[in-house]
N, C-alpha and C positions, 0 to 999 in steps of 0.2 A: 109397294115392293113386297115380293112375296120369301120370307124368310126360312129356308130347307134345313130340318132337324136329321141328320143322319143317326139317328138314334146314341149312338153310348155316350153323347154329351151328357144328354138327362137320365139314364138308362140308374135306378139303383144299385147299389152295392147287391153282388150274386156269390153266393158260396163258395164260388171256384177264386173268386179276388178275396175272400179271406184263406185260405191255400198262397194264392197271391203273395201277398201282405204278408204271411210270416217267413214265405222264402225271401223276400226283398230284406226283411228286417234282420233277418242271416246275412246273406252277402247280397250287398245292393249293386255288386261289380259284375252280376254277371249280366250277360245280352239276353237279349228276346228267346232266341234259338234255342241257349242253353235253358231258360227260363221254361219252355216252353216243354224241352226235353226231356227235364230231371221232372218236372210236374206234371207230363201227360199230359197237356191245355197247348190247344192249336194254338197257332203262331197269331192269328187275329185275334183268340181270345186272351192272350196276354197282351195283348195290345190293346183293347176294350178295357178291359180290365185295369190296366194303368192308368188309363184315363177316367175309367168311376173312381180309383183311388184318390188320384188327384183331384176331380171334383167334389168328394169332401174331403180332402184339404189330410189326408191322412200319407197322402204322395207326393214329394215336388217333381219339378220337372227333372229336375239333377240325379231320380233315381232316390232321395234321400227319404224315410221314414218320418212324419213327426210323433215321436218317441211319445208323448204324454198322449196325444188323441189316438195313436194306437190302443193304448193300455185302454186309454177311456171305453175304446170301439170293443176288443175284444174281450173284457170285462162287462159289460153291461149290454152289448146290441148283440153281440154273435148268436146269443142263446134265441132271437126273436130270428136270425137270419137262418139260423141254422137248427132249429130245433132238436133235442136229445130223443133220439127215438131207440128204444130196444126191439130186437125181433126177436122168432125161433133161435135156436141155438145152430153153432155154426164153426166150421172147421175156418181159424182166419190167425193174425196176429193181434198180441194182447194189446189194449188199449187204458184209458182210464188208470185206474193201480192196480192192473195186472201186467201191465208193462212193467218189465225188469226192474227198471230202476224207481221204479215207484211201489213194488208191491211190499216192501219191509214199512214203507210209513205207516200201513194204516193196519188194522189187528184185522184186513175181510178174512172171510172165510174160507175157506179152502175151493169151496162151493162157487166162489162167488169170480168168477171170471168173465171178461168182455170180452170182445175181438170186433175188427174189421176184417170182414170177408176175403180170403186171398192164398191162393193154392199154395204157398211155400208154409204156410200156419202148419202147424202138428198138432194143436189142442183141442179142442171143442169146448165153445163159448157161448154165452147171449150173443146176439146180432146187437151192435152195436151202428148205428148209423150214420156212419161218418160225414164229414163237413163237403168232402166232395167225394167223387166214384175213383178218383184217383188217388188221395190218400194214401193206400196202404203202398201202393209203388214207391212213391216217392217220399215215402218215410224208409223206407227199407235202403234207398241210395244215400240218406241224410238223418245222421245219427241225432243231431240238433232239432231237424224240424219234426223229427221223430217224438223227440222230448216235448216239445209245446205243443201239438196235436195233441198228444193223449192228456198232457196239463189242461189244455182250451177244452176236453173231450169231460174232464172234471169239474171243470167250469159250467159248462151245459147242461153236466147231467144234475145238478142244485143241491148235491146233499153241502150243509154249513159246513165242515171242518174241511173235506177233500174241498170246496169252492176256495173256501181263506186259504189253505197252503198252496192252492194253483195258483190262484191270482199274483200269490209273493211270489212263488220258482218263476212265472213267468214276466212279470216286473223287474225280477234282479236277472234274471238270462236275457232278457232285451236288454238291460243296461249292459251287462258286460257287451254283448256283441256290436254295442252301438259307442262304444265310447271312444272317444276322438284323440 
């Protein structure tokens, strides 16, 4: 008997399912459609996509998060899945601790601003090279996922103090969002 693999059974974890994964770990009520909408990722590819989630065990079927192999995943693997790349400089919105609500933590420079690439931006920045092509859309519609993007964007890019105080805002913001 000849056994048929339609691929996203075995298919690894892809960029666009950690985008995934932190919109699910906000509101895990919404449908495919909406999923699909506020993230820019076709209706198949959030459907793929749930399904690499749940094959490592980071999604149940109910839609629910498991909260610790989250933190595990996007503390230690995202940076291999997603690597931190800089580029040219570039008219986008701020990321990393030039996002608003992050730039009083840390003493950067005046000099020292990121961005993801994205015609509503007014600054000019590093290229910073976001976890998927969609990103800055759908951070712009969601103030939350807005927040742990540029946290996970801190995460990846490996300096010691911004990595420690990301890993914690993002640890204690999936706790609040997740608590029963």
């Amino acid at each position: 008997m000849i056994i048929k693999s339609f691929g996203a059974a075995k298919d690894p974890v892809k960029p666009q399912d950690v985008l995934l994964l932190l919109k699910i770990s906000i509101n895990s009520e919404l449908s495919q459609v909406n999923l699909s909408r506020e993230l820019s990722i076709s209706q198949s590819e959030v459907s793929f996509g749930k399904r690499r989630l749940q094959n490592v065990g980071l999604l149940n079927l109910d839609n629910d998060i498991s909260l610790e192999k989250t933190l595990e995943f996007l503390f230690y693997a995202v940076s291999y899945i997603c690597p931190f790349e800089l580029g040219p400089p570039v008219v986008g919105i701020p990321t990393v601790f030039s996002y608003k609500k992050f730039n009083n933590l840390f003493n950067a420079k005046n000099s020292e601003y990121y961005a993801w690439p994205h015609v509503s931006g007014k600054k000019r920045g590093t290229y910073v090279h976001p976890i998927h092509h969609s990103v800055a859309d759908a951070c712009l519609i969601d103030s939350d996922l807005y927040e742990l993007c540029a946290a996970l964007d801190m995460i990846r890019m490996g300096r010691a103090r911004e990595r420690d105080w990301a890993t914690k805002f993002i640890s204690k913001k999936l706790r609040e969002l997740n608590e029963d």
